[in-house]
N, C-alpha and C positions, 0 to 999 in steps of 0.2 A: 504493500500500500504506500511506503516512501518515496513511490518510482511513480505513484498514479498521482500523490498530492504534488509530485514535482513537477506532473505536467500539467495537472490543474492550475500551478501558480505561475508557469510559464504560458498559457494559453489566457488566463483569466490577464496576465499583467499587458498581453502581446494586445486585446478585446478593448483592456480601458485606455490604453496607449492612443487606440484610433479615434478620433475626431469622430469620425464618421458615424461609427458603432457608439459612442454615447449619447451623441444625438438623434440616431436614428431608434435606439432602443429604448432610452430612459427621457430624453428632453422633449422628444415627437410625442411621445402618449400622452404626458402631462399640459403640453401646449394643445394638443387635438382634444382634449376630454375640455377641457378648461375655453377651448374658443365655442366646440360644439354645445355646450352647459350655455354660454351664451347665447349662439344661436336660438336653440330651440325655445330660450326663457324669449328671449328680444321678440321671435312668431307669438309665440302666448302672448306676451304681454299686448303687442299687434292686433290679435284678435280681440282680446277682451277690449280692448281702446275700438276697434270698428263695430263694435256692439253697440257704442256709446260715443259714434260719431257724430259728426253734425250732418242735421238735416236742411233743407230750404223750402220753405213755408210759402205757398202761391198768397199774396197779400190779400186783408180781409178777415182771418181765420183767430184774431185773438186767442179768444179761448182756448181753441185747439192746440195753441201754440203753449200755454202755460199748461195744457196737459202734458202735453210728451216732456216737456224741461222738467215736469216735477217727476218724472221718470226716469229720471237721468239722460235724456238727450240734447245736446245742446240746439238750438233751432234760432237760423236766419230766413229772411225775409226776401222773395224777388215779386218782380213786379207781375208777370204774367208765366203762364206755363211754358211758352216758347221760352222768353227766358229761363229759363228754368231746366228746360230740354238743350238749350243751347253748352250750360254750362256742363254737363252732363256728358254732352259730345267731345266739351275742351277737358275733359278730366278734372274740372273743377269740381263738381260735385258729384257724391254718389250718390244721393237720393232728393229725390222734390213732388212735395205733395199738394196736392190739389183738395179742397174739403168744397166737395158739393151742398148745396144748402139742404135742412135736413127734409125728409118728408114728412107725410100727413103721422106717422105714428112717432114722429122724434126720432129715425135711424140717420146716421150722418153716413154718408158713402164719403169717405176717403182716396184718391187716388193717388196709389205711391209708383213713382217713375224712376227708374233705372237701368244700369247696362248689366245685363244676365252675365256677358264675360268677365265682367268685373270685381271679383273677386269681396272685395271692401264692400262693393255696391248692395251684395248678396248678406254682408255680414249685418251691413246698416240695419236691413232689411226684418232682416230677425230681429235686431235689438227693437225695431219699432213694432212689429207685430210682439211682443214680451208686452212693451207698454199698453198695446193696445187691449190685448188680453188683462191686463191689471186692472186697466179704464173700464173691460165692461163688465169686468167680475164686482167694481164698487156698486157702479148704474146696476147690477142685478139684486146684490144686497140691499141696497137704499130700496128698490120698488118693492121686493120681497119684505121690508121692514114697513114700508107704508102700506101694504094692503095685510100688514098682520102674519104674513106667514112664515115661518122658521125658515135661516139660512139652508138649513140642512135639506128642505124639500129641492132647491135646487142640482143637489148631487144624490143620484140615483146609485151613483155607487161612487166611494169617495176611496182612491187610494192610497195606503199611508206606507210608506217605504221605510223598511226596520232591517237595518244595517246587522249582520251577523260578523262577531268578528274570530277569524281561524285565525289560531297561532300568534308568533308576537307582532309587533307596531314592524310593518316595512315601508320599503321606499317606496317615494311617487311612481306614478305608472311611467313618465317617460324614461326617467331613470333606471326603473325595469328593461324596457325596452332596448335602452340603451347601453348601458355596462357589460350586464353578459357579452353581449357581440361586440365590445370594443375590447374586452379581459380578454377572451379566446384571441382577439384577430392579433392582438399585438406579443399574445404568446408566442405564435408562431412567429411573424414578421421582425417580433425584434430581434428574435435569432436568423432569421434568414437575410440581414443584413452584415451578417460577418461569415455566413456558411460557405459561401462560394469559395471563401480563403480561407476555410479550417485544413482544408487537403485537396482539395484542385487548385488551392493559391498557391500551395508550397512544390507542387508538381510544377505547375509556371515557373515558378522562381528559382525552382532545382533545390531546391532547400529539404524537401522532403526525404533526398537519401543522407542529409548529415543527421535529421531527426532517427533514420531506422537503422545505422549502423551505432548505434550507443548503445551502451549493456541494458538497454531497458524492451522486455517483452512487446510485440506490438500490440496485445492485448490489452498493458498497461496505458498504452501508447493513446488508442482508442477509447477506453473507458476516461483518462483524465480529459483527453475533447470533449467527451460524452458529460461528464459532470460539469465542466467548464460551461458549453453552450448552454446546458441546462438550467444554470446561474442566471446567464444573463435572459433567456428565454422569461423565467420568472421574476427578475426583476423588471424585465418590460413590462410585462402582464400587472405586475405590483403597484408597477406606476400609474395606471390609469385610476388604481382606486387612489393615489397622492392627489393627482388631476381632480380628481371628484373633491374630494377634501378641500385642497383649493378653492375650488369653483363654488365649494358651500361657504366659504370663510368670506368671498366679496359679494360684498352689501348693495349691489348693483340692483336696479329695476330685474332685468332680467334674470337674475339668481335667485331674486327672491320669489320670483313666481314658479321655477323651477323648485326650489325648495321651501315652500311653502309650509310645507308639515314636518318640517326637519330634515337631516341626512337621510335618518332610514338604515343604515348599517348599522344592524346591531352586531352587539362583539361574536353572538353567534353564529351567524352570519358570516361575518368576516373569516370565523374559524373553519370554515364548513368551505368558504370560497377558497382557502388556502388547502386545505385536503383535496380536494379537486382538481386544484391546479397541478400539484406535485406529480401525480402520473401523467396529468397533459403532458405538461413541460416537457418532460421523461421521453413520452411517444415523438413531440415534434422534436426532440434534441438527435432522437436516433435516426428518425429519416433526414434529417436536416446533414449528419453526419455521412449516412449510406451515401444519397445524392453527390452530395463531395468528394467522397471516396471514389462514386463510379465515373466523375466526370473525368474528362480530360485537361479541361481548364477552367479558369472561371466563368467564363461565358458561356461556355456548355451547361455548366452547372448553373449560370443565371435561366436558362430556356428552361431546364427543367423543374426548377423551382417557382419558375412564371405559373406551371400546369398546378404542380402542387396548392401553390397557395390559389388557384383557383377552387381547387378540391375543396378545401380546407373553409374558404369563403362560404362556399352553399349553403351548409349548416350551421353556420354561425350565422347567415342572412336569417335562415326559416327563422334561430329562434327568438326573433326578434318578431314575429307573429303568430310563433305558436301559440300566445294565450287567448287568439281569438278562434283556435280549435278547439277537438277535444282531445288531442295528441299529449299534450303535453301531460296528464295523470298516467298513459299507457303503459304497460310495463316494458313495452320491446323498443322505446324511446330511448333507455337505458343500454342499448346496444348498439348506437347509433353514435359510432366516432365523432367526438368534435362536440353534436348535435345534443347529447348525453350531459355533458359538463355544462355546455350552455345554459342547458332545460333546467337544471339543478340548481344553477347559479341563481337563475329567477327565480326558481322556489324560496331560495335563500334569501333573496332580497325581499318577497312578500310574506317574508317570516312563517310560511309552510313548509319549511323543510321536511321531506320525506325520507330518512335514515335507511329504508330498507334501498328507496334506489341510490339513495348516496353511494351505500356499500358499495353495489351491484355495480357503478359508475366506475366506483373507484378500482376495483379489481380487474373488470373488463379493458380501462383503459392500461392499468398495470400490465395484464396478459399481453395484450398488443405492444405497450414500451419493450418488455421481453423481449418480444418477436421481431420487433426492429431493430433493438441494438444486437440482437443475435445475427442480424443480415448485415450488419452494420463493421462488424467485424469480421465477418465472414467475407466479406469486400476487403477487408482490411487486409485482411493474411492472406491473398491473390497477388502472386506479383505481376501478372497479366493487367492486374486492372491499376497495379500504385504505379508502373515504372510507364504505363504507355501517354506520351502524351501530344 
């Protein structure tokens, strides 16, 4: 084991040396989790603001106008509907309403004008039909109270929504959505930004027969790569929840809409996201290593690992919608590379952690780490595949 930490600490010193590789594995994840935390908060905060846009009032409509304000929308005045369509066309406004005089029984017809492609236009849209619905749910109580009859005769069936809560306090939904697939993707990727030159770089360089004629086994040779990559693979993936941490700590518009109900990582959680990663890491550190072993050079090995991490991507996409299946309770989800730790993660972040497929996660992906660094070496100790290049 002297001969395996010697080359862990030569591989791990040779990984922090590069420029490249600290940024590509540890400073990328925490800048990408930390600008996308923004993003996503900046759209939210966006929509709930076009809910509670301004509107433009066809003149005439008092009244109606100190309705929808006491609603929360804020509301300007043009002189006629053309005007009013005109602005509409110039991207000035996203809505303008027209209040026809009322009829014989008191109903006011409203007419709200907008561009359907318009995104904003559509959001306005809804925030003023909210109001509207408020305006006629009072007008329906007040007649109901003046002709004597109980609010409740109006709701024929009245729904009351009674929140169950499984397991402990987790994260927000996008943060669900979001971490598992950013934890796995940068598993992989912030190791495959130094693999190309674990052993198809020193084949290029000719450096790889001064590494295999020194008294140390090539077995030792490969496994300290192997633990090496597996480092930084994990420390990538580690980084993204720093990134999150971050991104909860500024006090921005946007973060705070994103984290609204707190982080959401609980410590067990975290504990549960770190057992799961340990056999990932594991699985990609040994294909990341075979790859390199069998290329020729590092470009070869770049083509190859273009396909892998395409592989690797699919399931890390799904499970970013698995919860709008019914995929994700399945038990043969759990056997699904990549796909499996994802699913898990999310459980762990909505504080339903399920232990049976944790296990089941974690030894499956174990079996398969095995059986790649078992290829992984078996590459290794071919001198058909180290000396050609």
């Amino acid at each position: 084991m002297n001969n395996v930490a010697t080359i862990v600490r030569k591989e791990l010193r040779e990984m922090f040396r590069d420029k490249r590789v600290r940024f590509n594995a540890f400073v990328m994840p925490i800048f990408l989790i930390v600008l996308m935390i923004q993003m996503f908060g900046f759209i939210m905060t966006a929509a709930t603001g076009a809910t509670k846009a301004t509107v433009y009032l066809v003149s005439g409509s008092t009244q109606l106008g100190k309705m929808i304000e006491a609603n929360g929308l804020n509301v300007k005045t043009v002189p006629t509907i053309e005007a009013g369509i005109k602005l509409i066309q110039e991207e000035k406004a996203k809505l303008v309403l027209f209040s026809q005089p009322p009829t014989t029984d008191g109903q006011i017809k409203l007419e709200a004008y907008f561009d359907p492609k318009q995104q904003m236009g559509n959001l306005a849209l809804v925030g003023l039909q909210q109001a509207v619905s408020a305006e006629n749910k009072k007008a329906l109580v007040q007649t109901l109270q003046e002709k004597l009859i109980p609010e409740a005769a109006a709701e024929h069936i009245k729904l009351v929504p009674k929140e169950v809560k499984i397991g402990e306090k987790g994260a927000g939904q996008l943060i669900v959505a979001l971490l598992p697939y950013m934890i796995v993707l940068f598993a992989f990727s912030g190791g495959m930004s130094m693999a190309a030159d674990l052993v198809s770089g020193e084949k290029d360089k000719n450096t790889l027969e001064t590494l295999l004629i020194t008294p140390v086994l090539r077995n030792d040779i490969v496994l300290g790569k192997f633990l090496s990559l597996s480092v930084v693979c994990f420390l990538s993936s580690a980084s993204c929840l720093v990134g999150m941490v971050l991104a909860s700590m500024l006090k921005t518009p946007a973060t705070k809409e994103m984290f609204n109900g707190g982080f959401g990582v609980t410590p067990m959680a975290a504990v549960t996201i770190i057992l799961l990663l340990i056999p990932l890491v594991a699985f990609f550190a040994s294909i990341l290593i075979a790859i390199s072993s069998y290329a020729k050079n590092p470009r070869e090995a770049q083509t190859y690992l273009a396909i892998v991490n395409f592989i690797v991507i699919m399931p890390a996409i799904f499970s970013q919608v698995i919860g709008l299946t019914d995929f994700g309770n399945k038990l043969w989800i759990n056997f699904i590379p990549v796909l499996n730790t994802a699913n898990n993660i999310r459980a762990a972040l909505l504080g339903k952690t399920d232990w049976t497929a944790v296990t089941i996660t974690i030894v499956f992906s174990a079996v398969l780490a095995a059986i790649a660094i078992k290829v992984a070496v078996a590459l290794f100790n071919r001198e058909e595949v180290l000396v050609r290049v």
